[in-house]
C-alpha positions as CSV (number, residue, x, y, z in Angstrom):
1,X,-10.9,-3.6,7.0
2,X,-12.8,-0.8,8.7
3,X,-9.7,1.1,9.9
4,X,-8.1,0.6,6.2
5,X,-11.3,1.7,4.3
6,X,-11.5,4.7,6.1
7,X,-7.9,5.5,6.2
8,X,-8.2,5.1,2.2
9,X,-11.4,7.5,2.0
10,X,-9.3,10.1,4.0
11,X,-6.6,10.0,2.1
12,X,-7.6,9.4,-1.3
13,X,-11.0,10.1,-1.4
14,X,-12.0,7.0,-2.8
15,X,-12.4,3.4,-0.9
16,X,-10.2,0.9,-1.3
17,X,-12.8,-1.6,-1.7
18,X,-16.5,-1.9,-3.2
19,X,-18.7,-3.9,-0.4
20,X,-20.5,-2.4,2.4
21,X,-19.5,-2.2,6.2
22,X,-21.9,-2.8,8.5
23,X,-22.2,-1.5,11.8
24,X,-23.0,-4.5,13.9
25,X,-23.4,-5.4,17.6
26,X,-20.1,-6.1,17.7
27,X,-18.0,-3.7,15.4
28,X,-18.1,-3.2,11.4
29,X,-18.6,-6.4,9.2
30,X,-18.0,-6.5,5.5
31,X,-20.6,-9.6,5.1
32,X,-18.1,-11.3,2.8
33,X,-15.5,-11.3,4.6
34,X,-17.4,-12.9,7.9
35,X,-18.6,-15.8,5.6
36,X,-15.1,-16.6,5.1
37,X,-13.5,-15.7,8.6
38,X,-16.7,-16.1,11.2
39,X,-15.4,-19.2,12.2
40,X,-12.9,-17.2,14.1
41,X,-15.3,-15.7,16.5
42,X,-13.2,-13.2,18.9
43,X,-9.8,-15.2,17.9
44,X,-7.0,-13.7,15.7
45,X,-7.6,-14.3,11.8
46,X,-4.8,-15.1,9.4
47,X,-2.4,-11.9,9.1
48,X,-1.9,-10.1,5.7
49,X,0.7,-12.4,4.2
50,X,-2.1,-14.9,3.8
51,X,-4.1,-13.1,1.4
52,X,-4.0,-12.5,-2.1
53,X,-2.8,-8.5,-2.8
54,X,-2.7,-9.2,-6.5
55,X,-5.4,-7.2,-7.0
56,X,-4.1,-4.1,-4.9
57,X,-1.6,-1.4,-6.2
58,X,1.5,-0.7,-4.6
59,X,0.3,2.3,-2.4
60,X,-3.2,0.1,-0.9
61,X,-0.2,-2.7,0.0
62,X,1.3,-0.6,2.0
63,X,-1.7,0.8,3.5
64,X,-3.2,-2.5,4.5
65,X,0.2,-3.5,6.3
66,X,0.6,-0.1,8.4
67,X,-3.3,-0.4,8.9
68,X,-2.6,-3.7,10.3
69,X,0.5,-3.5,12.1
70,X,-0.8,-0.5,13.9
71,X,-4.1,-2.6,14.8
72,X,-3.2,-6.1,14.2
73,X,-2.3,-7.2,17.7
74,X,-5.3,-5.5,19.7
75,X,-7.4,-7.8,21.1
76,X,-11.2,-8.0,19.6
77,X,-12.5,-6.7,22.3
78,X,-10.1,-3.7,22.0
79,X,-11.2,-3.3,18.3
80,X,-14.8,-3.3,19.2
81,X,-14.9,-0.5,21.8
82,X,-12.3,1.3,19.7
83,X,-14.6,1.3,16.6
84,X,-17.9,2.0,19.4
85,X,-16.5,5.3,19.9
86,X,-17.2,6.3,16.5
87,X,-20.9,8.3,15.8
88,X,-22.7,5.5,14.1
89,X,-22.6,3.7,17.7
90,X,-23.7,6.3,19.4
């Protein structure tokens, strides 16, 4: 969600969704979202055809699935130093 929020702000100047992300220990966390996926600790979650896109527009869709295929098979630990090199870690 990090890597499609801030693909979204950059290209649309607006974000695709409303909650905050967090800059935890280990990487951004939108606090809803880890309620309902924590249990997956460092392990894969579900992949984008298992959530609801009703609510998204065409253009976010296709976002969210190049977002994800371009990040989707990294490793957490990949994701986590990827997103460390960003200022707000540093």
């Amino acid at each position: 969600m990090y890597f499609s929020q801030g693909v979204h702000l950059a290209l649309f100047d607006k974000p695709l969704f409303k909650e905050d992300i967090e800059a935890w220990q280990n990487g951004p966390v939108v606090r809803h979202l880890r309620s309902i996926f924590g249990s997956f600790e460092a392990n894969a979650i579900p992949g984008p055809g298992e959530i609801d896109f009703s609510i998204y527009t065409n253009q976010q869709k296709e976002l969210i699935y190049k977002i994800y295929s371009s990040y989707g098979e990294h490793t957490a630990s990949y994701l986590r130093d990827l997103t460390h090199l960003h200022s707000i870690w540093q």
